[in-house]
TIRO-940961 format. One record per atom (N, C-alpha, C): residue number from 1; atom name; y, x, z. Coordinates in nm, 4 decimals, m for minus. Last residue first. Layout:
<recs>
   nr  atom         y         x         z
  NUM    CA         Y         X         Z
...
</recs>
This chain:
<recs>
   nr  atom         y         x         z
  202     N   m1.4129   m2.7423   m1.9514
  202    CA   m1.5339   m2.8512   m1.9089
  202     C   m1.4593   m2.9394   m2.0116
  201     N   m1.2203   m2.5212   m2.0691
  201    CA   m1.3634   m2.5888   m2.1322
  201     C   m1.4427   m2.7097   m2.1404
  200     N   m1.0683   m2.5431   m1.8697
  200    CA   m0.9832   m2.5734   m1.9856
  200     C   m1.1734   m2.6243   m2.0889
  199     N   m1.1741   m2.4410   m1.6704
  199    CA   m1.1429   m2.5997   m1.6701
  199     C   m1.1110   m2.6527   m1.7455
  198     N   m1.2186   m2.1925   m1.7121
  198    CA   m1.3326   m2.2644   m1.6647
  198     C   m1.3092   m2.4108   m1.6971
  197     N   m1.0345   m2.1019   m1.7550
  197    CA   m1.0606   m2.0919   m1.8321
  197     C   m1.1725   m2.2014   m1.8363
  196     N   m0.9595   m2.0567   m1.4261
  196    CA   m0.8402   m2.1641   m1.5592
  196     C   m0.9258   m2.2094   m1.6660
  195     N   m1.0923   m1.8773   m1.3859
  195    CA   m1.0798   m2.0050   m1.3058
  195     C   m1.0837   m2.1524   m1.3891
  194     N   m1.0044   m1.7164   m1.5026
  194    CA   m1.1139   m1.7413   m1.5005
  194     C   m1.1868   m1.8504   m1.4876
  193     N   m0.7358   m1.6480   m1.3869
  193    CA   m0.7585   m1.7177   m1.4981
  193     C   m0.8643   m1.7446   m1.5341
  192     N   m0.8448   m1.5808   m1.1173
  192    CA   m0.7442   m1.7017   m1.1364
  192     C   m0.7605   m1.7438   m1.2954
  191     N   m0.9326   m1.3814   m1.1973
  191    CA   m1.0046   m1.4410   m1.1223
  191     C   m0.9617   m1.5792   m1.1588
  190     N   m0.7082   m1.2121   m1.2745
  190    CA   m0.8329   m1.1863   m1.3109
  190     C   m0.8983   m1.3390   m1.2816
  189     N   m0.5611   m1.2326   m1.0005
  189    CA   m0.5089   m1.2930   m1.1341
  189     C   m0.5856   m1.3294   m1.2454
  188     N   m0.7152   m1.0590   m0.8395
  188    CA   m0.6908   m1.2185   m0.7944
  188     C   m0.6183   m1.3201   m0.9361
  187     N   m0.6959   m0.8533   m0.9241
  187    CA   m0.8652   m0.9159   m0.9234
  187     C   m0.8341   m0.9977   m0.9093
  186     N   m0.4061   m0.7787   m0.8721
  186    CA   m0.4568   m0.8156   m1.0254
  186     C   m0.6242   m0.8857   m1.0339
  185     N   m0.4210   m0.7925   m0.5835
  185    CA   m0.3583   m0.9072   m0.6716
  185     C   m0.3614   m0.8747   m0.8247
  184     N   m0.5767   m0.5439   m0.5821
  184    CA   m0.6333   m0.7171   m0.5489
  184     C   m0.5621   m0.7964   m0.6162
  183     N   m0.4035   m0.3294   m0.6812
  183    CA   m0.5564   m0.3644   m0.7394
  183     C   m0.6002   m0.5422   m0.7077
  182     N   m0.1937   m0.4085   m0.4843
  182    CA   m0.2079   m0.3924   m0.6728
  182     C   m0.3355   m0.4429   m0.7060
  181     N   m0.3225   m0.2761   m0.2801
  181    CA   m0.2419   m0.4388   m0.2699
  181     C   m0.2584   m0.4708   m0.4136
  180     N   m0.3925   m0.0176   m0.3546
  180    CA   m0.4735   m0.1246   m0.3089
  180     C   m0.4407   m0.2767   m0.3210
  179     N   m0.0943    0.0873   m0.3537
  179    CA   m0.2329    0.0713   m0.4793
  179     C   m0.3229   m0.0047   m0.4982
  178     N   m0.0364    0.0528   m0.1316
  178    CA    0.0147   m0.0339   m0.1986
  178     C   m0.0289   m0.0266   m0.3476
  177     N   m0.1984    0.2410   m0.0098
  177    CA   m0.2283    0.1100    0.0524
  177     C   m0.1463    0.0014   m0.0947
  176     N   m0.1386    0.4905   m0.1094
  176    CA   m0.3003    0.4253   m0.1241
  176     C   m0.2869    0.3260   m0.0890
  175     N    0.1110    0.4981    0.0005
  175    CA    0.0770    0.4915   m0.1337
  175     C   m0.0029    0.4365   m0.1451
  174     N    0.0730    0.5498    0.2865
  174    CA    0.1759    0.4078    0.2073
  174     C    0.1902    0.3925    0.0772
  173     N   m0.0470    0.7476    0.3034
  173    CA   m0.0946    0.6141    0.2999
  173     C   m0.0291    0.5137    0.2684
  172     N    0.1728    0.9539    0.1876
  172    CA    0.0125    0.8957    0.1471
  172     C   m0.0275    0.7959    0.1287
  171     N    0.3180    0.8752    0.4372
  171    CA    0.3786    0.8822    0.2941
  171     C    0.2589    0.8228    0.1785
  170     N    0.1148    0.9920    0.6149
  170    CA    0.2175    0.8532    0.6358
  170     C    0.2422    0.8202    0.4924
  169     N    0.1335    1.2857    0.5645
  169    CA    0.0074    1.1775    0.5748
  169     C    0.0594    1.0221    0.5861
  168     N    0.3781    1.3273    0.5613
  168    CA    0.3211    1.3930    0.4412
  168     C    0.2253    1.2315    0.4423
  167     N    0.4464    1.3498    0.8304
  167    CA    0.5240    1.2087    0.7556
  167     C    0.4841    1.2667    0.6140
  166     N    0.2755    1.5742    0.9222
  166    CA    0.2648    1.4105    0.9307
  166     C    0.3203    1.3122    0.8952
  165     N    0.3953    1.7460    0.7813
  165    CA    0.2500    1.7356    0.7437
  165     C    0.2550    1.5489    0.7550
  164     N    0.7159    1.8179    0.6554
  164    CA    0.6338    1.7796    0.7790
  164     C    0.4854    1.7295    0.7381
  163     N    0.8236    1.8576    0.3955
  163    CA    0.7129    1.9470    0.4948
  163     C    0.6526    1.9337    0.5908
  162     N    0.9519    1.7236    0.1516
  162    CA    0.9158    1.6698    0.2745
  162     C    0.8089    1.8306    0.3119
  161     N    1.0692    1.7634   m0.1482
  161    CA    1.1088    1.7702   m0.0440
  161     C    1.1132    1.7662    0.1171
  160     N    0.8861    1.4995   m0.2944
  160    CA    0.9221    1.6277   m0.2925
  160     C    1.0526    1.6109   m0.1799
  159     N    0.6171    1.3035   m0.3025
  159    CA    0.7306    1.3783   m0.2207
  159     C    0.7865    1.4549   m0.2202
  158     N    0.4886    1.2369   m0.5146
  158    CA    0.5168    1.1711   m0.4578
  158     C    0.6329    1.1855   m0.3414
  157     N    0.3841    1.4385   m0.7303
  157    CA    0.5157    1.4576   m0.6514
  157     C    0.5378    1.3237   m0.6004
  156     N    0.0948    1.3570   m0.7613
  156    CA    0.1262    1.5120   m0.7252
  156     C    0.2807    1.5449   m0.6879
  155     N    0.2285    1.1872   m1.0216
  155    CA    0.1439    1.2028   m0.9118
  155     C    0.1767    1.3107   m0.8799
  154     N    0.5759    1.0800   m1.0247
  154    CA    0.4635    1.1227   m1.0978
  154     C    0.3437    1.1863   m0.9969
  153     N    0.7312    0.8238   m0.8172
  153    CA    0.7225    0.9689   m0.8868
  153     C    0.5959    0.9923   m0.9704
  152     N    0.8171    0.4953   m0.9019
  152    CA    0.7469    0.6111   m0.8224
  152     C    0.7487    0.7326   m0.9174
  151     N    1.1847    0.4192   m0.9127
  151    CA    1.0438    0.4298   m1.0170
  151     C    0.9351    0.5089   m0.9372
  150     N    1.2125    0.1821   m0.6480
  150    CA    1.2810    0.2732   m0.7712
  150     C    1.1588    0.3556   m0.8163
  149     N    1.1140   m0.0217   m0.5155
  149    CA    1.2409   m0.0285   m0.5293
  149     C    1.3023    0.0538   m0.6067
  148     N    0.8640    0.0045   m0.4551
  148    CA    0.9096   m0.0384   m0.6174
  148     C    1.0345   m0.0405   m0.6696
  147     N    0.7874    0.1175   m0.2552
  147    CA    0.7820   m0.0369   m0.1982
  147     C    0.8036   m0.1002   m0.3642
  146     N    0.7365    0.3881   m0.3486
  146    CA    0.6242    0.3114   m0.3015
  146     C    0.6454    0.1848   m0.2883
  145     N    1.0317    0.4494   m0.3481
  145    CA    0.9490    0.4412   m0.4761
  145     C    0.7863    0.3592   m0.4300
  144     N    1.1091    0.4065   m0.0727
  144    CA    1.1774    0.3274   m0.1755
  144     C    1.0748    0.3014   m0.2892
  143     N    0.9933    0.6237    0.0197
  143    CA    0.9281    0.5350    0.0515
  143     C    0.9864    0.3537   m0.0210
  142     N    1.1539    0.8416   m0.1037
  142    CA    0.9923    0.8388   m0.1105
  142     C    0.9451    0.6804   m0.0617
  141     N    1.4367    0.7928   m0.0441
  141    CA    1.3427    0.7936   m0.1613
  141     C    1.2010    0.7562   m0.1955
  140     N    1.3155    0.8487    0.2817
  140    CA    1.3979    0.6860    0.2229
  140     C    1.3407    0.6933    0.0406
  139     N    1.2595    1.1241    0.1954
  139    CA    1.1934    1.0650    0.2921
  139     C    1.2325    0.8586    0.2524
  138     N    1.5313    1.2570    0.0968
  138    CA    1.3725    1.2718    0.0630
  138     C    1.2775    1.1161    0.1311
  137     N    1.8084    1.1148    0.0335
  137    CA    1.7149    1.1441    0.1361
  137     C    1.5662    1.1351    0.1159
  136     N    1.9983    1.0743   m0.1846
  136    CA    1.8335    1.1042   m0.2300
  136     C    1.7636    1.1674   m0.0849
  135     N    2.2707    0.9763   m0.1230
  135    CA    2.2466    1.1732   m0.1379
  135     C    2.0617    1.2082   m0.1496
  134     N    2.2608    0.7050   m0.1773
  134    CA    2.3004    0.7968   m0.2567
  134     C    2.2816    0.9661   m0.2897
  133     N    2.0958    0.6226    0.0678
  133    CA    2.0484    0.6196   m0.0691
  133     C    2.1109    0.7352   m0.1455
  132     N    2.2791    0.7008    0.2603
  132    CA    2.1336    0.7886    0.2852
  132     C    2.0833    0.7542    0.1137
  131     N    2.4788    0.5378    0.2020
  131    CA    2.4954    0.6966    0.1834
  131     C    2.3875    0.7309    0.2023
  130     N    2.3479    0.2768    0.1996
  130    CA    2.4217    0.3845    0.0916
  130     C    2.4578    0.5079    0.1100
  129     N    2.3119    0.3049    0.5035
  129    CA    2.1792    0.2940    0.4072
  129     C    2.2364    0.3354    0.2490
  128     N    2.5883    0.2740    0.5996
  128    CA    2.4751    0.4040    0.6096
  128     C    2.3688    0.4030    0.5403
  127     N    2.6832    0.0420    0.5000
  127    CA    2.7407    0.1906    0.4255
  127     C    2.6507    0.3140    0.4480
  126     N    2.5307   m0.1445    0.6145
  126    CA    2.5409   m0.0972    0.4892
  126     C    2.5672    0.0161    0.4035
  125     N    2.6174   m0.0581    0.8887
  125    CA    2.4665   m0.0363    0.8239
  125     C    2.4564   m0.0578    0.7067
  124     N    2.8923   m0.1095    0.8453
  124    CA    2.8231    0.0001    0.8773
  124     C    2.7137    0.0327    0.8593
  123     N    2.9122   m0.3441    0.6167
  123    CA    2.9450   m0.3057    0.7357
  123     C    2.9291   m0.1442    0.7176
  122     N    2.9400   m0.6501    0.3651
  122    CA    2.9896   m0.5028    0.4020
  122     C    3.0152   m0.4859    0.5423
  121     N    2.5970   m0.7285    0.3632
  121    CA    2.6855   m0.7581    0.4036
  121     C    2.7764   m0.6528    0.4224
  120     N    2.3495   m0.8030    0.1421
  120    CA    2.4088   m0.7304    0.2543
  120     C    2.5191   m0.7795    0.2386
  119     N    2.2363   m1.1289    0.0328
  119    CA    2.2731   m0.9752    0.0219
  119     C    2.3377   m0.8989    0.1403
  118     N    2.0361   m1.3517   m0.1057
  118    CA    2.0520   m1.2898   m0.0108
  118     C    2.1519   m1.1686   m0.0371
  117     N    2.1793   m1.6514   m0.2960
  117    CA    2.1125   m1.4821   m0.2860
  117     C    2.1335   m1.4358   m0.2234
  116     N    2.1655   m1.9800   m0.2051
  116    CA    2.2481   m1.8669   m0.2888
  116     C    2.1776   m1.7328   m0.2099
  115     N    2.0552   m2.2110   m0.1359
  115    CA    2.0360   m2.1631   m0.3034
  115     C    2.0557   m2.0285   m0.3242
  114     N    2.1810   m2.2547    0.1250
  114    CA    2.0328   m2.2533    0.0932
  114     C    1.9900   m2.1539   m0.0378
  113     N    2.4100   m2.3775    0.0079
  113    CA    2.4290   m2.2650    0.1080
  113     C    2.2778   m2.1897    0.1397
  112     N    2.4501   m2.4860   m0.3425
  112    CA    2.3674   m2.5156   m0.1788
  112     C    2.3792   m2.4183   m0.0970
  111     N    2.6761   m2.4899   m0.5396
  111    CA    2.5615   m2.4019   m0.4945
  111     C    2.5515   m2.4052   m0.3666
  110     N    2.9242   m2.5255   m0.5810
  110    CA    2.8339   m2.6289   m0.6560
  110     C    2.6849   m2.5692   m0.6374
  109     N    3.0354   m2.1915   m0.5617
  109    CA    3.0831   m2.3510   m0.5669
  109     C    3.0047   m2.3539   m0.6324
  108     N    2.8490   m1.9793   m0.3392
  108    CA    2.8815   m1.9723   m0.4529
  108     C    2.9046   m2.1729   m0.4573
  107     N    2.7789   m1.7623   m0.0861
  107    CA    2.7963   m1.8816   m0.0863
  107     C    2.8449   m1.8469   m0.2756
  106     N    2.4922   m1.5610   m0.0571
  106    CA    2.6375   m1.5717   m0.1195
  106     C    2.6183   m1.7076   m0.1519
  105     N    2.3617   m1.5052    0.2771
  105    CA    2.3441   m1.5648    0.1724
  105     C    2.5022   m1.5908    0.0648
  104     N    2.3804   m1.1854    0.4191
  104    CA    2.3540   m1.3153    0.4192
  104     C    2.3251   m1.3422    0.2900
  103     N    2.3043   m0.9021    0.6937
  103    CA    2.3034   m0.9527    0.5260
  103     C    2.3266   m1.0853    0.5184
  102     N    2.3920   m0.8407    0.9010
  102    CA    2.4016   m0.7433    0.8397
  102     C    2.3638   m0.7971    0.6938
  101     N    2.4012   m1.0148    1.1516
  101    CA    2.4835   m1.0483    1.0306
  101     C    2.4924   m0.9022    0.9467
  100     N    2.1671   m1.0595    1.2817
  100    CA    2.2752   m0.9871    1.3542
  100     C    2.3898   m0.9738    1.2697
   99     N    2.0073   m1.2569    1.1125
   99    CA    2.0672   m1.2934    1.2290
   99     C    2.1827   m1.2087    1.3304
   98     N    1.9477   m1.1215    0.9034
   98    CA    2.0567   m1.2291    0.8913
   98     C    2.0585   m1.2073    1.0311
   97     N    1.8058   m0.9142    1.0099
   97    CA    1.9228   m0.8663    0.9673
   97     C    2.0007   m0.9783    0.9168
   96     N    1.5663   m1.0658    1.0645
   96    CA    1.6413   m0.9762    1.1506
   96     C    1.8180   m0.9333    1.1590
   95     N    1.4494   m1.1190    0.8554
   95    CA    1.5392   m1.2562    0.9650
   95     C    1.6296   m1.1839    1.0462
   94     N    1.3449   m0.8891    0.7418
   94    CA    1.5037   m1.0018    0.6646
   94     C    1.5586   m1.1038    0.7922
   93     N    1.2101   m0.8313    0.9341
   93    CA    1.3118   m0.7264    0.8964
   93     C    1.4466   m0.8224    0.8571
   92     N    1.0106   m1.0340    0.8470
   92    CA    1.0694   m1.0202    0.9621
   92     C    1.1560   m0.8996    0.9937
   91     N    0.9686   m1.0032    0.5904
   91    CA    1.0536   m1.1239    0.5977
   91     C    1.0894   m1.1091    0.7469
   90     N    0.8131   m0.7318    0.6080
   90    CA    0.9273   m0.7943    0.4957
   90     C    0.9983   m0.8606    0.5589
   89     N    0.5777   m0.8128    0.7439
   89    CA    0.6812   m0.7328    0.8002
   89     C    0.8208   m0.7169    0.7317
   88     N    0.3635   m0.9460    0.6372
   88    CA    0.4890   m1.0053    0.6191
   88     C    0.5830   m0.9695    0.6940
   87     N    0.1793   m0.6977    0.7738
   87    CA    0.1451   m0.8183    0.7546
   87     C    0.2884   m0.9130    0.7593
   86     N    0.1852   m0.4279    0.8950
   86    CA    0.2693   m0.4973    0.7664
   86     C    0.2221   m0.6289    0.7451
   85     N    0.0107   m0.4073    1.0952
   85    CA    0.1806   m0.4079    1.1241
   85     C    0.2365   m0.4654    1.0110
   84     N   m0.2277   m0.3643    0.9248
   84    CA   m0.1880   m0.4831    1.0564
   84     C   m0.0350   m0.4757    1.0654
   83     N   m0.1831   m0.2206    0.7309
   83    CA   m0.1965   m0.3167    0.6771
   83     C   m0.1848   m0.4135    0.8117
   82     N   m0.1037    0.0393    0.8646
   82    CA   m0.0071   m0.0056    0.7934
   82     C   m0.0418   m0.1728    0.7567
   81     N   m0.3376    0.0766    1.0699
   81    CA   m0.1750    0.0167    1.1336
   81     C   m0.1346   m0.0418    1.0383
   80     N   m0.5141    0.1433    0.8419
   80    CA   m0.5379    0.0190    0.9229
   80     C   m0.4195    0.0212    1.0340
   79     N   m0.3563    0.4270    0.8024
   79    CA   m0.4147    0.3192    0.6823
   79     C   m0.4394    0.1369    0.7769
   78     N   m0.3962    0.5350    1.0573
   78    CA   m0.2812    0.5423    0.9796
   78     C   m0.3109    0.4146    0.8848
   77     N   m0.6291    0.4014    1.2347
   77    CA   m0.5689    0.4846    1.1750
   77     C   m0.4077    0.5117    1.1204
   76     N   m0.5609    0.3704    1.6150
   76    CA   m0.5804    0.3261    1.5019
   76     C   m0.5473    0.4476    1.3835
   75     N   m0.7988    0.4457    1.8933
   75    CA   m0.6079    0.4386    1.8611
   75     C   m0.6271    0.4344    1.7194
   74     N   m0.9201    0.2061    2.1121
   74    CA   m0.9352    0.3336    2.0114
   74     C   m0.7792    0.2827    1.9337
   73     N   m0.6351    0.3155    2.4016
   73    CA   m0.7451    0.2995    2.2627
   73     C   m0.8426    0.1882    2.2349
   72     N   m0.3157    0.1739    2.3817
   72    CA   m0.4466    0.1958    2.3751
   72     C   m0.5261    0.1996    2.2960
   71     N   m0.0593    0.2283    2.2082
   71    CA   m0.0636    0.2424    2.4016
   71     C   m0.2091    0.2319    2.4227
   70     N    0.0906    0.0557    2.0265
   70    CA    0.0203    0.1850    2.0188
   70     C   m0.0344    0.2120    2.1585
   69     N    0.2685   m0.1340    2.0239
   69    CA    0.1417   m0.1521    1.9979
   69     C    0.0408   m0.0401    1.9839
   68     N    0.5228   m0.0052    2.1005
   68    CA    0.4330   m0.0920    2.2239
   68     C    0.2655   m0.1069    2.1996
   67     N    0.6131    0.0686    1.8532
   67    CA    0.5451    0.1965    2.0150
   67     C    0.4965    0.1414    2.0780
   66     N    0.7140   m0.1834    1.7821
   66    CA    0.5969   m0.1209    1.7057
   66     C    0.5306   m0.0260    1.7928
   65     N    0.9469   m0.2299    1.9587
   65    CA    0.7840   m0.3679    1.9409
   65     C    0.6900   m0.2493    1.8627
   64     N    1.0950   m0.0582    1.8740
   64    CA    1.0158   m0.0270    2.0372
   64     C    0.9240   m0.1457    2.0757
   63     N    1.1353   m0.0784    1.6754
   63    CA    1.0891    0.0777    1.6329
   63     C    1.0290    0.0144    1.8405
   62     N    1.3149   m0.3567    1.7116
   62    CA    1.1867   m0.3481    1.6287
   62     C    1.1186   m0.2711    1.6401
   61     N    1.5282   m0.2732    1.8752
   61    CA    1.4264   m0.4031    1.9082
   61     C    1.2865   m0.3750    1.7954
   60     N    1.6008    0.0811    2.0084
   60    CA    1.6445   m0.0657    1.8841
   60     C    1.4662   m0.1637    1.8834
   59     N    1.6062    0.2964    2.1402
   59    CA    1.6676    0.1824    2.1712
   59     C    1.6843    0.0648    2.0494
   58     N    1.3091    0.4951    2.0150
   58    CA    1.4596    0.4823    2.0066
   58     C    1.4839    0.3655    2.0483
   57     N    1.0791    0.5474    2.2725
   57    CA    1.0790    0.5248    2.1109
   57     C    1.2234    0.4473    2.1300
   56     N    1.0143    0.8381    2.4553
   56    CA    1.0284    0.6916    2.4904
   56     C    1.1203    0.7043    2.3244
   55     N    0.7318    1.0622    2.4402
   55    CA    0.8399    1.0234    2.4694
   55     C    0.9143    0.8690    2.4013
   54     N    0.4583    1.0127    2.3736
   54    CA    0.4908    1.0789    2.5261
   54     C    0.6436    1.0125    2.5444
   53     N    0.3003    0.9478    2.1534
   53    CA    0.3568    1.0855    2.1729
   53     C    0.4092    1.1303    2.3478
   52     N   m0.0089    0.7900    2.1200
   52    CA    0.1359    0.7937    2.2130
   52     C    0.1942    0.9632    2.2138
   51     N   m0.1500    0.8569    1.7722
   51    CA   m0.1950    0.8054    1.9206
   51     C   m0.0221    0.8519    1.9949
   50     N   m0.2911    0.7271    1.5232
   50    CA   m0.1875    0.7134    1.5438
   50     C   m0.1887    0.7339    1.7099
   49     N   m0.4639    0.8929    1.2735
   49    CA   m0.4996    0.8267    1.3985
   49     C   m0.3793    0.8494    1.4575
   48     N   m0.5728    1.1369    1.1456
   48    CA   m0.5352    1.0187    1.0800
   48     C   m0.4832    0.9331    1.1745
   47     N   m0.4838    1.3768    1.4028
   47    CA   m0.5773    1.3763    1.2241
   47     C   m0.5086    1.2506    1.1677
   46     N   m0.3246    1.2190    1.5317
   46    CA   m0.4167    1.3379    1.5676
   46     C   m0.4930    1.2956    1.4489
   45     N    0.0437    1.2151    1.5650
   45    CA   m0.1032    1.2067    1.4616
   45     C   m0.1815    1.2998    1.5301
   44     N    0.2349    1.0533    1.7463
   44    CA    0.2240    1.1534    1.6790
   44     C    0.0867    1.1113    1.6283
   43     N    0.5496    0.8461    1.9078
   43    CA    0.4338    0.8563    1.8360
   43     C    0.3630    1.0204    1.7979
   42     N    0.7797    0.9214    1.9928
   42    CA    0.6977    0.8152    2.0662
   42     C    0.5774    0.8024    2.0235
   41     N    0.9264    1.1231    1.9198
   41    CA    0.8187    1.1981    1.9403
   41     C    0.7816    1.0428    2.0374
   40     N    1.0747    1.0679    1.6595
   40    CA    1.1377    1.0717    1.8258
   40     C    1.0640    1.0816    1.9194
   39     N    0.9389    1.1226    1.4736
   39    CA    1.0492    1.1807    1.4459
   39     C    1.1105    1.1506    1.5836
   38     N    0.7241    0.8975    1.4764
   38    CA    0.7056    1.0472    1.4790
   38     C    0.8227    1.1343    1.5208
   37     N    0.9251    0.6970    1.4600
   37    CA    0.8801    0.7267    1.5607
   37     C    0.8235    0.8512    1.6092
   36     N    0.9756    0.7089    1.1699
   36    CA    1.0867    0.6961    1.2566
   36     C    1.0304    0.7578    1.4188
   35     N    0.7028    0.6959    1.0083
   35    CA    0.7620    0.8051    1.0539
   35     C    0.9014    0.8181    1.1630
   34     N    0.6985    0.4129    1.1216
   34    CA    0.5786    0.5550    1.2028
   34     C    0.6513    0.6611    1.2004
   33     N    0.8740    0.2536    1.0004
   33    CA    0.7986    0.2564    1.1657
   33     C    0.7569    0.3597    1.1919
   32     N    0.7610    0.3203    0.7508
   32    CA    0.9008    0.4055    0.8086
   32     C    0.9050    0.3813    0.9357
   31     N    0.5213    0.1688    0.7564
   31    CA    0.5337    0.3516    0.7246
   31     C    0.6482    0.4111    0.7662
   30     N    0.6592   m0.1022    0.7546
   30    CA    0.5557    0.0011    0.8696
   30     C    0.5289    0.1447    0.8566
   29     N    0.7804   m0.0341    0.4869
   29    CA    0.8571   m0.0628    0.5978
   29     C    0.7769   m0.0135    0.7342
   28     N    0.5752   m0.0052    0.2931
   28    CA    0.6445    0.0431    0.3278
   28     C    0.7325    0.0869    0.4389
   27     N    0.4352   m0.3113    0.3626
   27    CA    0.3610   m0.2056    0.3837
   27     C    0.4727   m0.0673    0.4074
   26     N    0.6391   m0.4384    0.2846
   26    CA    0.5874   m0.4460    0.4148
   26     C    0.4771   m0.3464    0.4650
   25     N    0.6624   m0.3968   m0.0228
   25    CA    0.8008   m0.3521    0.0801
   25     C    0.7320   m0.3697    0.2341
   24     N    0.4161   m0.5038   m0.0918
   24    CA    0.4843   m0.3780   m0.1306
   24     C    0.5619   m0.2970   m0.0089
   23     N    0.4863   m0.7694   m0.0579
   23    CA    0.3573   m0.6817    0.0435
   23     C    0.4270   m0.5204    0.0176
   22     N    0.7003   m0.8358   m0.1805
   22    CA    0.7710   m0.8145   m0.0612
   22     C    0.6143   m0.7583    0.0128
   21     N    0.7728   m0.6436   m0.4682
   21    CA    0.6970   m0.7459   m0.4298
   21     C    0.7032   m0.7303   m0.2454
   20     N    1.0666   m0.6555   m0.6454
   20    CA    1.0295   m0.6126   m0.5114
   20     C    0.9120   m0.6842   m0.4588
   19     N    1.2291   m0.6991   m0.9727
   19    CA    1.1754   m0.7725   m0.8169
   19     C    1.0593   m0.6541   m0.7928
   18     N    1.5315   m0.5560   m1.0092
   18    CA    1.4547   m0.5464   m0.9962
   18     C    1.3311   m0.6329   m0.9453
   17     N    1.8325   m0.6707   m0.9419
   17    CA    1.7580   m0.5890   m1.0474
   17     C    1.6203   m0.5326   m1.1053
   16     N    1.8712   m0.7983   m0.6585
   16    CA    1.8954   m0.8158   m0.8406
   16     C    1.8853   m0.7743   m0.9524
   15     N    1.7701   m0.6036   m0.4987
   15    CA    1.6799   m0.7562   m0.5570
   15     C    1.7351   m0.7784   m0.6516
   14     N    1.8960   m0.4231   m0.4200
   14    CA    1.8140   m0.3940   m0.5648
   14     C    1.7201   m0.4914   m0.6204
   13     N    1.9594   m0.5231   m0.1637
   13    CA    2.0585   m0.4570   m0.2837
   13     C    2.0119   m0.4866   m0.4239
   12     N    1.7253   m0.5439   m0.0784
   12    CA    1.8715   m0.6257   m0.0576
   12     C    1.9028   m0.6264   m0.1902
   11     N    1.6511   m0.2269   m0.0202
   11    CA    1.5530   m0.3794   m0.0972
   11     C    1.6640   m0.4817   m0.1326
   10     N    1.8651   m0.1524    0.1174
   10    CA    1.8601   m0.1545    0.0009
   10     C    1.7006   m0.1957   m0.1053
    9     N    1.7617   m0.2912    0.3650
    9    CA    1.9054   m0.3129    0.3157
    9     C    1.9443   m0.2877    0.1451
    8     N    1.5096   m0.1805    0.4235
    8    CA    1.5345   m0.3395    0.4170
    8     C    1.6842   m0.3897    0.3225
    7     N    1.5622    0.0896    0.4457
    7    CA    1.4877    0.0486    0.3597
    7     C    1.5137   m0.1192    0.3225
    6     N    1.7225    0.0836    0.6575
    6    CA    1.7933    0.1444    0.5697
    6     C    1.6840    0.0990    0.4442
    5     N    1.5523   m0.0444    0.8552
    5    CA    1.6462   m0.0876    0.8339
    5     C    1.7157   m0.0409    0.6846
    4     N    1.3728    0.1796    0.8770
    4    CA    1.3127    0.0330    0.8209
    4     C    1.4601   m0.0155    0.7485
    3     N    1.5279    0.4146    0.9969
    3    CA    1.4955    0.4034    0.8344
    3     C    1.4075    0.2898    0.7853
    2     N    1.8124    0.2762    1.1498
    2    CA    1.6357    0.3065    1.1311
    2     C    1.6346    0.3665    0.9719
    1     N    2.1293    0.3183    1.2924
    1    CA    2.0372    0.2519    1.1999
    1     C    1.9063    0.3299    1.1910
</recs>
């Protein structure tokens, strides 16, 4: 399993408790793209800037569509991958994992097969994304709290536990970006009622 994957699974999970705005979680999810890749040296950082590590990016369909898009220049930042790659990277994680049957829909009587709530499914990739949840893997944590899936940290500890510089800078940006997302969709709510207000007058 990935750490997208392990992220996707317990988004899953914690939909019933929480909602998860799914830009949130897509922005996230491309951040664990990177660092996954950092971490198998298909990728690396030269300052901000995502350029080919050299070596060949782990055997799984998604972490080796994302290394593909890296291969020429000008080689992108960190910040401008997350918002191109994340672009409803959410829901293509989720098709993903219905279709190899790692999550479905709970059938429930007098309830449309359509109607009923996504959830994992008991396997192996379930159990591994719970155990990486449960023992607070720095790194899954960290990027859990950015997507909303659990409370973000207080500033200045956005990470504890992490040393690697470059899944430091990754981490970052998957903050600033989903700050950003925030900020608009409140100008857009802003706006929206403005809107409203406008019509309620004429």
């Amino acid at each position: 399993m990935t750490t997208p994957r392990d992220l996707s699974i317990i988004a899953v999970e914690a939909g019933a408790g929480r909602a998860v705005e799914p830009g949130d979680l897509s922005l996230a999810l491309a951040g664990a793209e990177v660092i996954d890749l950092l971490e198998a040296g298909a990728l690396t950082l030269d300052g901000d800037r995502i350029v080919p590590g050299g070596q060949r990016p782990p055997d799984e369909s998604m972490l080796s569509e994302a290394a593909a898009l890296v291969q020429q220049e000008p080689y992108e930042s960190v910040e401008d991958w997350l918002w191109r790659r994340g672009r409803g990277l959410s829901e293509v994680y989720r098709r993903v994992l219905v279709a190899e049957g790692h999550i479905a829909r709970r059938r429930r009587r007098w309830v449309p097969v359509r109607g009923g709530r996504v959830e994992p499914v008991d396997s192996p990739a379930r159990r591994h994304a719970a155990d990486r949840w449960a023992s607070g893997e720095p790194v899954l944590a960290a990027l859990a709290a950015a997507a909303g899936i659990r409370d973000r940290a207080a500033e200045g500890d956005e990470a504890p536990g992490i040393a690697d510089d470059a899944v430091l800078t990754v981490l970052a940006a998957v903050n600033e970006a989903v700050v950003e997302l925030e900020s608009v969709r409140q100008r857009r709510t802003v706006e929206k009622a403005a809107f409203d207000n406008i019509w309620r007058g004429a």
